[in-house]
GUNUKE-772670 format. One record per atom (N, C-alpha, C): x, y, z. Coordinates in pm, whole numbers, padded with zeros to 5 digits, always signed. Layout:
BEGIN
XYZ/...
***
This chain:
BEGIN
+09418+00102-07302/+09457+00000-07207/+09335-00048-07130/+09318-00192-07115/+09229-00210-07020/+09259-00353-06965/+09189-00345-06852/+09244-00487-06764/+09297-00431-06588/+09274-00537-06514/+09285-00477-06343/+09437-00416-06329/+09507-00402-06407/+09665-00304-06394/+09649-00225-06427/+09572-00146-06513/+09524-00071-06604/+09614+00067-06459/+09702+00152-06549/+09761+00301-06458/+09868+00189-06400/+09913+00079-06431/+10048+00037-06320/+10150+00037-06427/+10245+00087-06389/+10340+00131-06499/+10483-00019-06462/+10545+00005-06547/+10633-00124-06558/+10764-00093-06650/+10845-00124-06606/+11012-00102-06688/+11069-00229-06642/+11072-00290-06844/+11105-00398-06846/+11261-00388-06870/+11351-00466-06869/+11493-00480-06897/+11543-00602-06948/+11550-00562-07141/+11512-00730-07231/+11601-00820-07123/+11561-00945-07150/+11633-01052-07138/+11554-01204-07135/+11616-01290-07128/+11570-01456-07209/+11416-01463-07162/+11372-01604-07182/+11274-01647-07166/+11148-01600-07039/+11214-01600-06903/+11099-01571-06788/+11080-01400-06756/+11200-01335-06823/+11167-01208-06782/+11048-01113-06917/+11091-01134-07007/+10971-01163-07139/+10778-01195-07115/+10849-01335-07029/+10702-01410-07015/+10606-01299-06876/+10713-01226-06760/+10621-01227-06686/+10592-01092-06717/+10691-01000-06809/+10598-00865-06846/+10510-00889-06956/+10498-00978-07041/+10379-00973-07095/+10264-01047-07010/+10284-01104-06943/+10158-01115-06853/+10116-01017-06767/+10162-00908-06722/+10136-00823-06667/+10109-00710-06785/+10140-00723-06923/+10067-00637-07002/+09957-00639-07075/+09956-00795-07085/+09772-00890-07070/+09704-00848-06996/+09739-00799-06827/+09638-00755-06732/+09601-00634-06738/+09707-00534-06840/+09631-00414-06862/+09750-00296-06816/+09934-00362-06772/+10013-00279-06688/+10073-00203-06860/+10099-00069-06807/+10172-00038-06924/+10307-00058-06922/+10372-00146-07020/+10510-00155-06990/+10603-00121-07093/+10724-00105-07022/+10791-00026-07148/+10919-00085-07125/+10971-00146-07249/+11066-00267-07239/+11202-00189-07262/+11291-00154-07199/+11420-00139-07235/+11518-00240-07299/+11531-00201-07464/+11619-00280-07523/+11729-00237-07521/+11837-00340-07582/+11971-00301-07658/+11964-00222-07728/+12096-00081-07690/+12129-00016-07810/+12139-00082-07879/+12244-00221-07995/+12242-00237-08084/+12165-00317-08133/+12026-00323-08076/+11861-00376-08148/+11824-00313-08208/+11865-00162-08213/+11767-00097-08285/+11887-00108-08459/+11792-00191-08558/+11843-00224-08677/+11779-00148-08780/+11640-00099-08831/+11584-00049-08878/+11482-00188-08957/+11479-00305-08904/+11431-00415-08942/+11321-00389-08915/+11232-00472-08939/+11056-00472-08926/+11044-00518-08820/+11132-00601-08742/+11089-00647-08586/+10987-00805-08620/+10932-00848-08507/+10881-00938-08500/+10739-00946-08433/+10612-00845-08532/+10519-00831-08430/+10379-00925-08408/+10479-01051-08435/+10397-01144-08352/+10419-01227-08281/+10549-01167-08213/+10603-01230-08076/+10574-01241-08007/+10492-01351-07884/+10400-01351-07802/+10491-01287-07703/+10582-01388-07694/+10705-01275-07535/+10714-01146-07548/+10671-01049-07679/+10712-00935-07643/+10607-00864-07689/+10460-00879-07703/+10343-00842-07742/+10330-00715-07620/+10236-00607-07673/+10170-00569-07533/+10269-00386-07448/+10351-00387-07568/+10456-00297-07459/+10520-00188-07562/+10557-00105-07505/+10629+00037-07602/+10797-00025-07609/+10878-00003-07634/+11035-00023-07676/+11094+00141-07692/+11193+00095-07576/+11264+00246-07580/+11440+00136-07594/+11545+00190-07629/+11667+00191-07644/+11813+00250-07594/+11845+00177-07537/+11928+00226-07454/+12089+00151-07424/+12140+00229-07447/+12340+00157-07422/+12363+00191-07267/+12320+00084-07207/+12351+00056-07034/+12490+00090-07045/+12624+00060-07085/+12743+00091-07075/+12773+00243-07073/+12680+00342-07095/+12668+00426-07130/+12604+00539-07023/+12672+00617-06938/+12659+00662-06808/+12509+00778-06858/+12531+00837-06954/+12369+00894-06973/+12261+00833-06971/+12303+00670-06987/+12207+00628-07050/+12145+00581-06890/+12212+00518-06793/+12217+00477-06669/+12153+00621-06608/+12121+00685-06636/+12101+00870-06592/+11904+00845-06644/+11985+00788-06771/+11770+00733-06822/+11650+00671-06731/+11795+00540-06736/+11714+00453-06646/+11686+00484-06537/+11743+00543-06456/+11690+00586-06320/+11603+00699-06327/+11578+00775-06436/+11491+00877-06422/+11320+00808-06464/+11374+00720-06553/+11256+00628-06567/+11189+00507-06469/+11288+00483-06388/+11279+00398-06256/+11131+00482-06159/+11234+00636-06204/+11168+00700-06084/+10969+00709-06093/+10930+00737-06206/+10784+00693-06248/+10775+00583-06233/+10812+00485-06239/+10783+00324-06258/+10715+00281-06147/+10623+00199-06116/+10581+00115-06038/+10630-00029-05991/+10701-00085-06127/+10781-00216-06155/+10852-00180-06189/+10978-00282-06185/+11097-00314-06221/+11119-00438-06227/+11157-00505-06420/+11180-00656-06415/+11322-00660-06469/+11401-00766-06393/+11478-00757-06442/+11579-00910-06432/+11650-00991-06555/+11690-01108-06552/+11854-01144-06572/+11917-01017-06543/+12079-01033-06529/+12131-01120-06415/+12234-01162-06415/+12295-01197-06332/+12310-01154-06238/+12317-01194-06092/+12338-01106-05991/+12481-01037-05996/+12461-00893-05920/+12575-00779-05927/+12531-00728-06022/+12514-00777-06170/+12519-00689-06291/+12475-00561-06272/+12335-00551-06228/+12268-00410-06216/+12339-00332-06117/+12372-00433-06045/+12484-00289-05916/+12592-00272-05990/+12638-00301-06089/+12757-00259-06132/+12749-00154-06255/+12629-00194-06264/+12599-00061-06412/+12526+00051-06316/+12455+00021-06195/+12424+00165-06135/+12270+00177-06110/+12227+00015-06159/+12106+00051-06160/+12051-00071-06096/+12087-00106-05983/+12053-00203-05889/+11954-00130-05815/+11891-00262-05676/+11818-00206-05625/+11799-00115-05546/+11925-00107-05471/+11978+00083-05390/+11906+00146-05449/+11984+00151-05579/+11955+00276-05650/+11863+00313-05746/+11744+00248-05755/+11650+00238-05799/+11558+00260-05680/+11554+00208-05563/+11464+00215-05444/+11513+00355-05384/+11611+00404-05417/+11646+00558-05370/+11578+00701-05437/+11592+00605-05589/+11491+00728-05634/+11359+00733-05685/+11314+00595-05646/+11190+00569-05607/+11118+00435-05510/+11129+00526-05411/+11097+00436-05279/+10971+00359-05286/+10884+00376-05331/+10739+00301-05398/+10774+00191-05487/+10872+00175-05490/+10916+00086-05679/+10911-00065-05616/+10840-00163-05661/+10875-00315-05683/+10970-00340-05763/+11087-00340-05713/+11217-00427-05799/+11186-00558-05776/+11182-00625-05919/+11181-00803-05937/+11281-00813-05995/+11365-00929-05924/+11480-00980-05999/+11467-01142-06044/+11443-01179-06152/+11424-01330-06198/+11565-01364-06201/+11605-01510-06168/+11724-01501-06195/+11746-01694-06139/+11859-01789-06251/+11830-01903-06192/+11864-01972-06059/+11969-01911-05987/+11992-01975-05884/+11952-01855-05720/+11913-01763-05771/+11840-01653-05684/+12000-01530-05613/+11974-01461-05578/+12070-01320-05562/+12139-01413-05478/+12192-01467-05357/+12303-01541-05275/+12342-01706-05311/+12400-01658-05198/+12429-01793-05206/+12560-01851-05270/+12615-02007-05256/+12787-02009-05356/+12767-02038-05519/+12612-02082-05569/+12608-02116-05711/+12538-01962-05755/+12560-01888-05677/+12433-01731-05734/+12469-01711-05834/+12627-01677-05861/+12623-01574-06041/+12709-01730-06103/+12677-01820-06122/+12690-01922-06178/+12578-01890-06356/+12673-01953-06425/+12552-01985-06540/+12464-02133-06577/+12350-02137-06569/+12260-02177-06609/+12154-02180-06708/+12057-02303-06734/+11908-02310-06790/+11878-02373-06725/+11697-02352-06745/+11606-02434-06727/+11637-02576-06662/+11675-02625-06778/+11739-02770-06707/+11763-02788-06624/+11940-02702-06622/+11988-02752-06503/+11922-02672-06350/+11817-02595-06356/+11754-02580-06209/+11643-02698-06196/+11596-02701-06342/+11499-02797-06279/+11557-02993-06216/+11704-02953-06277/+11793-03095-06226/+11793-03089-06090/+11842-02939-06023/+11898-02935-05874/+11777-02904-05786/+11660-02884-05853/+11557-02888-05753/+11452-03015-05706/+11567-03097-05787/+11454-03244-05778/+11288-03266-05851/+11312-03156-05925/+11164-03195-06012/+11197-03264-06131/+11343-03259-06184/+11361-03312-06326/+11401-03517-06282/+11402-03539-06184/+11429-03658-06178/+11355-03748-06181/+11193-03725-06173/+11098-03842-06181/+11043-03800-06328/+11069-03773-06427/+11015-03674-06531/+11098-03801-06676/+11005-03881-06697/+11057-03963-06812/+11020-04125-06826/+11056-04178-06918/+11018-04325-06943/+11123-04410-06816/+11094-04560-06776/+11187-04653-06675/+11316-04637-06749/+11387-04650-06713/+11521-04750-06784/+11577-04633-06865/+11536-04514-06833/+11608-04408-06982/+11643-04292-06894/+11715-04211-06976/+11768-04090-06842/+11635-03955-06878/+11612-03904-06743/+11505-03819-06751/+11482-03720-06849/+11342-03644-06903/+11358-03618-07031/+11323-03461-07019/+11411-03400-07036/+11363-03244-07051/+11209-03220-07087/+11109-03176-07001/+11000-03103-07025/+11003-02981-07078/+11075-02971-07222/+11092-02789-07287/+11144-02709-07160/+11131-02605-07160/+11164-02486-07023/+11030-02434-07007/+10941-02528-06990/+10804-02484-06971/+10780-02455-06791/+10884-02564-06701/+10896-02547-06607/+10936-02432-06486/+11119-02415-06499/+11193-02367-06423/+11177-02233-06499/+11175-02219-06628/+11189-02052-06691/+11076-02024-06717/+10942-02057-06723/+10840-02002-06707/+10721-02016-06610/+10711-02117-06586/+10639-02136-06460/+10693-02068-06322/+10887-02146-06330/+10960-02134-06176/+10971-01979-06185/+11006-01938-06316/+11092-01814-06309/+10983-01668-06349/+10906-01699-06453/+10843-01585-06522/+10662-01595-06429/+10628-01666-06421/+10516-01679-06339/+10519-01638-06192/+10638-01713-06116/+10643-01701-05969/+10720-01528-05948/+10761-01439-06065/+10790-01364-06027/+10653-01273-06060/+10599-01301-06164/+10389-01219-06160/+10331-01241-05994/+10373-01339-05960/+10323-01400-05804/+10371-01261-05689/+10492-01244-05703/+10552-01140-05616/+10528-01034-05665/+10546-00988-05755/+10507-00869-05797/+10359-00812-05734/+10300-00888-05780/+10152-00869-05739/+10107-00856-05568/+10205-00945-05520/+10159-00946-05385/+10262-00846-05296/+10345-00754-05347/+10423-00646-05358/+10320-00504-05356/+10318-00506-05504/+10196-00413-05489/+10088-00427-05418/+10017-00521-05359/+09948-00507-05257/+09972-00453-05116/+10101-00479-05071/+10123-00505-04951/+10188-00366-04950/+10265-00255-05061/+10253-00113-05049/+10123-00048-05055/+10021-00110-05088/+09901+00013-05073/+09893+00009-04884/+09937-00093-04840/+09917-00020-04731/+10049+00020-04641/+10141-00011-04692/+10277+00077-04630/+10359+00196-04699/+10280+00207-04799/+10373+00338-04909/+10534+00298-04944/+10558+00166-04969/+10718+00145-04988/+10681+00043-05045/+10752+00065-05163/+10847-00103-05260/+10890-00170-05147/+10905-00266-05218/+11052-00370-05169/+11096-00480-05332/+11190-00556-05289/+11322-00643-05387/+11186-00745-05381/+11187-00809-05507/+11123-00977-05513/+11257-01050-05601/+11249-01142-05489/+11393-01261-05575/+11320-01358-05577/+11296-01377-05737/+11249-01496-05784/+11358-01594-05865/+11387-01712-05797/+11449-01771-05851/+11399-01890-05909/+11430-01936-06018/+11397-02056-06105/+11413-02172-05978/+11486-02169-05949/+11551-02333-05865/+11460-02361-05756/+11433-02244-05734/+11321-02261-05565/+11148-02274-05676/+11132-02159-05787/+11020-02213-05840/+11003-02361-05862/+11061-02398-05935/+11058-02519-05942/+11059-02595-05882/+11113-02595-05740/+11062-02705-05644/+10940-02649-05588/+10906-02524-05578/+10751-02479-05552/+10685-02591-05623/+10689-02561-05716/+10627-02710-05829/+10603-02838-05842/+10716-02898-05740/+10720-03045-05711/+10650-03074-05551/+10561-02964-05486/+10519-02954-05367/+10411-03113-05294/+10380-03139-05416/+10277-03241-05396/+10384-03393-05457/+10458-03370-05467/+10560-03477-05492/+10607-03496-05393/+10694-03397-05323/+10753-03456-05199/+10619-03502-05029/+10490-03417-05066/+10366-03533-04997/+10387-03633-05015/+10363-03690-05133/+10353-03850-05189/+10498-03888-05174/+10626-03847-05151/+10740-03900-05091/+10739-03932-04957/+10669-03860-04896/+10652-03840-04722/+10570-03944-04712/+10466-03943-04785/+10353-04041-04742/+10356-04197-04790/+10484-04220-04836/+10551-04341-04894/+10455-04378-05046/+10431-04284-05092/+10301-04315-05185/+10353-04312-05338/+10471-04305-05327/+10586-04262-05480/+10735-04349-05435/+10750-04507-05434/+10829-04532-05396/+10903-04615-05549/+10861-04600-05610/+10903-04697-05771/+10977-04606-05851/+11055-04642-05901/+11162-04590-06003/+11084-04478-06131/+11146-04420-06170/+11119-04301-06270/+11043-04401-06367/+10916-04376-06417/+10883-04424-06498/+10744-04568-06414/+10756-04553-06256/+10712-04679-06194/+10556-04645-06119/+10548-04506-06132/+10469-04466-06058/+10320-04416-06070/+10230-04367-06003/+10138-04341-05995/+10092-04183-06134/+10170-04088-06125/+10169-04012-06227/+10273-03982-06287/+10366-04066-06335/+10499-04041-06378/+10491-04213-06576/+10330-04207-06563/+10332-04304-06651/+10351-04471-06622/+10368-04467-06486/+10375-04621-06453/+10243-04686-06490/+10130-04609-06393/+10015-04644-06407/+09946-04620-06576/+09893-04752-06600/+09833-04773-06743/+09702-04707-06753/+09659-04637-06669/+09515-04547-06686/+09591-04404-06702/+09714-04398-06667/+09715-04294-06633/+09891-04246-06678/+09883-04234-06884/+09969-04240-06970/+09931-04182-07080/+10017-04198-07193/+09988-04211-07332/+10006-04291-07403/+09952-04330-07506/+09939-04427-07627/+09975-04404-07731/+09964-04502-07814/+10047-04454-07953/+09899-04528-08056/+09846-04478-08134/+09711-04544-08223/+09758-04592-08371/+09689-04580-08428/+09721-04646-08536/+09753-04566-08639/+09721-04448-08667/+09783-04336-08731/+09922-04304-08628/+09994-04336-08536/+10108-04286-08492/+10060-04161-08441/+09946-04132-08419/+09964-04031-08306/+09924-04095-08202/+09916-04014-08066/+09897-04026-07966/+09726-03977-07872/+09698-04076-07769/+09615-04024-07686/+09651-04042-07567/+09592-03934-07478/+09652-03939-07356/+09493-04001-07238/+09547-04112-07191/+09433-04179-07097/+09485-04091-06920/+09399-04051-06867/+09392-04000-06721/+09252-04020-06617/+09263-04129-06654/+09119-04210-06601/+09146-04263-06411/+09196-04157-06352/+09283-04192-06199/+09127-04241-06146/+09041-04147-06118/+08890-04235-06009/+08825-04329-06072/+08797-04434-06007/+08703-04566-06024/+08689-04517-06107/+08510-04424-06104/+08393-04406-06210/+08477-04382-06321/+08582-04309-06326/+08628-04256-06456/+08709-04389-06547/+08773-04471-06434/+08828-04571-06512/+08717-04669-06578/+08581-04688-06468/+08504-04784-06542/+08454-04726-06674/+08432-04568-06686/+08405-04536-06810/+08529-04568-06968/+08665-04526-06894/+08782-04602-06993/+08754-04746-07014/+08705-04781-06958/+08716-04993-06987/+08539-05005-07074/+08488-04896-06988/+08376-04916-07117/+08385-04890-07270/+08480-04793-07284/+08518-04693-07404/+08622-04801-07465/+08668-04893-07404/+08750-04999-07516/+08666-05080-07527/+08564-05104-07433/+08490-05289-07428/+08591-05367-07374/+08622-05320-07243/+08659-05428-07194/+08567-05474-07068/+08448-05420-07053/+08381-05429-06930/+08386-05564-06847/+08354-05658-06997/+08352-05841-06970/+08478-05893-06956/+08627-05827-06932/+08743-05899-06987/+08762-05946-06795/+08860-06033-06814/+08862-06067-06648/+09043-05995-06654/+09004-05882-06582/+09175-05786-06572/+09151-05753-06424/+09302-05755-06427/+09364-05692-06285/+09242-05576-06206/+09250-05579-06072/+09239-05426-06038/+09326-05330-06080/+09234-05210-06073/+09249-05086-06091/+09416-05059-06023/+09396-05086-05898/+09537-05042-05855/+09597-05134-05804/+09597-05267-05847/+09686-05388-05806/+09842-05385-05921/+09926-05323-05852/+10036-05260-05926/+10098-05387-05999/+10083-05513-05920/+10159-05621-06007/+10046-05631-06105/+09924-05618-06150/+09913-05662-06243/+09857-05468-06376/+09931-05421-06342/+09990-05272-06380/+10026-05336-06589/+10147-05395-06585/+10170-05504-06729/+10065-05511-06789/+09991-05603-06709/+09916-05705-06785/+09806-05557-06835/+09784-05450-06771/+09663-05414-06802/+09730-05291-06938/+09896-05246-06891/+09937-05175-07019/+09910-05223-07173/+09972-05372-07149/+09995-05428-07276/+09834-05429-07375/+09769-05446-07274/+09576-05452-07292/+09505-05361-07335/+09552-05232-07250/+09520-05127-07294/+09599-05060-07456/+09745-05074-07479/+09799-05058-07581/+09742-05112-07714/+09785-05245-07698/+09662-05354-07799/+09539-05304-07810/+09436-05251-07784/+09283-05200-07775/+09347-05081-07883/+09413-04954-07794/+09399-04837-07868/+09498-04832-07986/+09550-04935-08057/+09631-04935-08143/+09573-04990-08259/+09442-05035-08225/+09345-05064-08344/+09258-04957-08405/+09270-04834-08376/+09199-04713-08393/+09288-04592-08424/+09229-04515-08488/+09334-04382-08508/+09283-04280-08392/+09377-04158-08357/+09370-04083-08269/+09238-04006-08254/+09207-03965-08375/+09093-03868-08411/+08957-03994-08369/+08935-04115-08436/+08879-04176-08357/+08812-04251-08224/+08965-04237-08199/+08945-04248-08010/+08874-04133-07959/+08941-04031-08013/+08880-03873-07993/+08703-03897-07984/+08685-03920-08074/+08547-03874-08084/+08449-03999-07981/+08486-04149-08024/+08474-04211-07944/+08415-04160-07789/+08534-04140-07712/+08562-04107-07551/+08483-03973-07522/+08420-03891-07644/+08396-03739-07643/+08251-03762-07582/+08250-03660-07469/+08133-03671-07389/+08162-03744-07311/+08230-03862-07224/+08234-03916-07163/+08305-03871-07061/+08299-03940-06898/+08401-03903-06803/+08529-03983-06809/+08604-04061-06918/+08672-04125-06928/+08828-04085-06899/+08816-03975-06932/+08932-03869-06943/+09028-03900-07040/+08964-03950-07147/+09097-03988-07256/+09093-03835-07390/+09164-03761-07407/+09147-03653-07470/+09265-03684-07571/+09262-03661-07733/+09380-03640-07855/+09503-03553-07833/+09647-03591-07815/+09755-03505-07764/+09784-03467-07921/+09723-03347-07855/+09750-03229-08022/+09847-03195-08018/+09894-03115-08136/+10029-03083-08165/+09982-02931-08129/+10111-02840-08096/+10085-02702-08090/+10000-02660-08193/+10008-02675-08347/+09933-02572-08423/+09761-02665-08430/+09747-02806-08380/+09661-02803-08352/+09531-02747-08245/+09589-02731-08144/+09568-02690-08054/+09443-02544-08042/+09484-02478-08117/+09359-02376-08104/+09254-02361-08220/+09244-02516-08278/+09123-02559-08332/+09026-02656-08261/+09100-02702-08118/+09053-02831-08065/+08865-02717-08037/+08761-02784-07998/+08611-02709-08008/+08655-02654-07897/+08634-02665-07774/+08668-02639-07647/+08763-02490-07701/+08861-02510-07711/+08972-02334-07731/+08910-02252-07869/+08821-02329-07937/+08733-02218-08032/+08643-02157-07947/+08555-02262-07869/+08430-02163-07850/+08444-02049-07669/+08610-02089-07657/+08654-01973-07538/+08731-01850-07626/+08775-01893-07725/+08875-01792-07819/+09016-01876-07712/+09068-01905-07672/+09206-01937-07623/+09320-01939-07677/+09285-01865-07835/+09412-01835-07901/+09369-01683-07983/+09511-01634-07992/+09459-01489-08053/+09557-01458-08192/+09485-01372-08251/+09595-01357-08401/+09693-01228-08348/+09793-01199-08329/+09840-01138-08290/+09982-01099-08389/+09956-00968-08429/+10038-00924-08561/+10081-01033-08635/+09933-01119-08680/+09946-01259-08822/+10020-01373-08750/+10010-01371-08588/+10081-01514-08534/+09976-01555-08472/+09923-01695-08465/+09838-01749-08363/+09910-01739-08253/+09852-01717-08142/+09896-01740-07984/+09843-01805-07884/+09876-01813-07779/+09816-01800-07622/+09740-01677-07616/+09569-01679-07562/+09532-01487-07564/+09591-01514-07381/+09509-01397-07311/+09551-01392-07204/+09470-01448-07145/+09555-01487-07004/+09470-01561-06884/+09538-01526-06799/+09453-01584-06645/+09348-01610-06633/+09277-01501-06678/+09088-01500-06711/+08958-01411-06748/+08958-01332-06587/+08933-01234-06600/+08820-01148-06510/+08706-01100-06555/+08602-01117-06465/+08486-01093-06467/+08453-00971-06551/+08518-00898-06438/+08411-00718-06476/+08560-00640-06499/+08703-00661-06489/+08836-00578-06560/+08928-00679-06666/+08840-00702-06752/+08881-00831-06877/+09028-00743-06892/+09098-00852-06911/+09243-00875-06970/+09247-00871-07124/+09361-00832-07169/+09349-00864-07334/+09455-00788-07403/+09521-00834-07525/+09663-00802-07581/+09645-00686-07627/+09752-00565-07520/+09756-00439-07573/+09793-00421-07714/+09827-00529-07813/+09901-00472-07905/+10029-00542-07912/+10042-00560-08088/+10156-00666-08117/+10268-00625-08062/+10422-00685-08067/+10504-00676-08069/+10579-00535-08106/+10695-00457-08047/+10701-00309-08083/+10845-00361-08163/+10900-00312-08246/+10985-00284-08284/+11125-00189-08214/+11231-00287-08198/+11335-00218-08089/+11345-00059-08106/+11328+00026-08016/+11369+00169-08033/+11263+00277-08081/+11150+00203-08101/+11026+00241-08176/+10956+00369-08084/+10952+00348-07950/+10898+00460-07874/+11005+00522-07835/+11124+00498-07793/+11239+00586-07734/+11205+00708-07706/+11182+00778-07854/+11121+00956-07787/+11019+00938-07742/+10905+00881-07770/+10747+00904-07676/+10824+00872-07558/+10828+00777-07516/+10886+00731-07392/+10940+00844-07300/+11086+00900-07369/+11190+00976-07335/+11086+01143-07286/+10982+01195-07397/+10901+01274-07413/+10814+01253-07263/+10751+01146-07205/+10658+01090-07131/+10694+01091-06996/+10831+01088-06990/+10918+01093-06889/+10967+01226-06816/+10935+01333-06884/+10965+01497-06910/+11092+01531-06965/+11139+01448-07059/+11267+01512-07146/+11234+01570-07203/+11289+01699-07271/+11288+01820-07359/+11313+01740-07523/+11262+01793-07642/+11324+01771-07763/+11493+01773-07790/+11509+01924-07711/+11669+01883-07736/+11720+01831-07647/+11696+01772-07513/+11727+01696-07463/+11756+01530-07513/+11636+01506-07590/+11642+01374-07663/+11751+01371-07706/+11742+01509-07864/+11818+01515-07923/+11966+01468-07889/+12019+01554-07800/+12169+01522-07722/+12186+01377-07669/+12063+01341-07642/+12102+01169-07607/+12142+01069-07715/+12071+01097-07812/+12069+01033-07939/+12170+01037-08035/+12200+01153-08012/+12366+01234-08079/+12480+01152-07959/+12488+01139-07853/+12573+01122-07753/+12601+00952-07763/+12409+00896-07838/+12475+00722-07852/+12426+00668-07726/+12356+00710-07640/+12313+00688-07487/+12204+00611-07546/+12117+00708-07647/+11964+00630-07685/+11946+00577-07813/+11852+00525-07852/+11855+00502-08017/+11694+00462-08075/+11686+00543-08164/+11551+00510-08214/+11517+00458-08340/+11394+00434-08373/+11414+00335-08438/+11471+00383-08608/+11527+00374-08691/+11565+00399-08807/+11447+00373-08925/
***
């Protein structure tokens, strides 16, 4: 193990997209974590070990319905440093392994609860996605072309940014704030509040009357023609972000339009005249051309790669910004540290694969296992 977590121990508890994302980022930094799956995961299948969400971590197995097994978890709570976890609210108090009772038998413990509408409240154990938090937090409404209904940004937002990121945020500043009081405490990270964390500099530019034009009208929402994408002549795309003077005069140099007599920069009525201008220019060229073109320049016009392009662009070769990870390209880890480098403990585990190390690590006896395993509480891997 290595990386600034390096000795912080972690008990994950599977579930969707943000609770995935923020223990493998904390197993990028070096935390050892140990993912509690479904008893009925463990299949005897090969698993998937080049799952970026689940890279980095041991797999133990366990039937929560299952009062020995609830006897596990809390004995494993009790070593733990973390606790992630993405059920519904109540769930864990109803299986026994909420935060009472996890902070009872280990008072040091960071319980994180990810979850989309956060532990209270009248929409709390409501079901949700992504979407719909990023609908009710007002970030999904300026997010799309004029005249069309707003366009889902993937769940790159509310379930990993709002939800799996902002709960790495608490966690972290959790464990800080016990080195100097000797006590855990609960982090409620909810998607709906991440996500308007997110739109923070949106509602400035609402305040400051500086975002007053319809979805699709505005300053970074694609209104502005410096500051969009294009479509070239091969049908792919480049993305222009030429917002300061200098940078735009370098875009108008990079088409030749230096001599053309066009609008100002930010004279919004003539916004049209300079799209249609700018479209026409870069639709005479293919993407890879513009590319190279604009390369070196402060223009800010860069080729909108496709994912599997992406960690050939020069720039993510000569950082490494992608890693082979049990035969999958990935995301490696970020952010870098200096002098306690981060880096992927290790592919993907196969459900049930450590159960006994784990169970062993924890101070269970052999026949102790044994009886769990016989009883259906645990399950390893086949």
């Amino acid at each position: 193990m290595s990386g600034p977590l390096t000795g912080v121990r972690v008990l994950e508890f599977t579930n969707l997209a943000p609770v995935p994302f923020a223990a493998t980022m904390l197993a990028d930094l070096g935390a050892d974590v140990v993912r509690v799956d479904r008893h009925d995961a463990v299949t005897g299948g090969p698993g998937r070990p080049g799952d970026p969400l689940a890279r980095g971590r041991r797999s133990i197995a366990l039937d929560l319905k299952h009062p020995e097994a609830i006897a596990v978890a809390l004995r494993l709570a009790e070593s733990a440093d973390v606790l992630v976890e993405g059920f519904r609210p109540g769930v864990c108090e109803r299986l026994g392994i909420g935060p009472d009772a996890c902070l009872d038998a280990n008072p040091r413990l960071v319980y994180a609860r990810i979850s989309g509408w956060g532990q209270d409240g009248p929409g709390a154990k409501e079901a949700g996605h992504d979407l719909d938090y990023l609908a009710v937090s007002g970030a999904l409404a300026p997010i799309g072309p004029a005249g069309a209904p707003p366009t889902p940004p993937l769940n790159y937002v509310a379930d990993f940014a709002g939800g799996g990121m902002l709960a790495v945020v608490g966690i972290l500043a959790a464990l800080w704030e016990r080195e100097r009081s000797g006590r855990g405490q609960v982090v409620d990270a909810a998607m709906v509040e991440g996500a308007a964390l997110l739109s923070a500099q949106l509602h400035g530019l609402l305040a400051d009357g500086m975002w007053t034009g319809p979805r699709g009208g505005n300053l970074l929402d694609g209104g502005a023609p410096f500051y969009r994408c294009y479509t070239c002549a091969d049908d792919r795309f480049v993305a222009v972000a030429a917002l300061e003077p200098r940078f735009y005069a370098a875009l108008l140099a990079g088409l030749g339009l230096v001599d053309e007599d066009l609008p100002g920069q930010y004279d919004e009525a003539g916004w049209p005249l300079l799209h249609e201008t700018f479209a026409a220019v870069l639709a005479t060229g293919t993407r890879d051309e513009w590319a190279e073109r604009f390369a070196g320049t402060d223009a800010c016009v860069t080729p909108v790669l496709d994912p599997a392009e992406a960690p050939h662009h020069p720039q993510a070769a000569a950082r490494r910004s992608f890693v082979n990870v049990g035969g999958q390209v990935q995301p490696a880890p970020a952010p870098r540290l200096s002098r306690t480098p981060s880096g992927v403990q290790g592919p993907a585990p196969v459900p049930g694969a450590h159960t006994r190390e784990v169970l062993a690590g924890a101070g269970f006896g052999e026949a102790e296992i044994g009886e769990l395993v016989r009883s259906g509480a645990v399950a390893v891997e086949r």
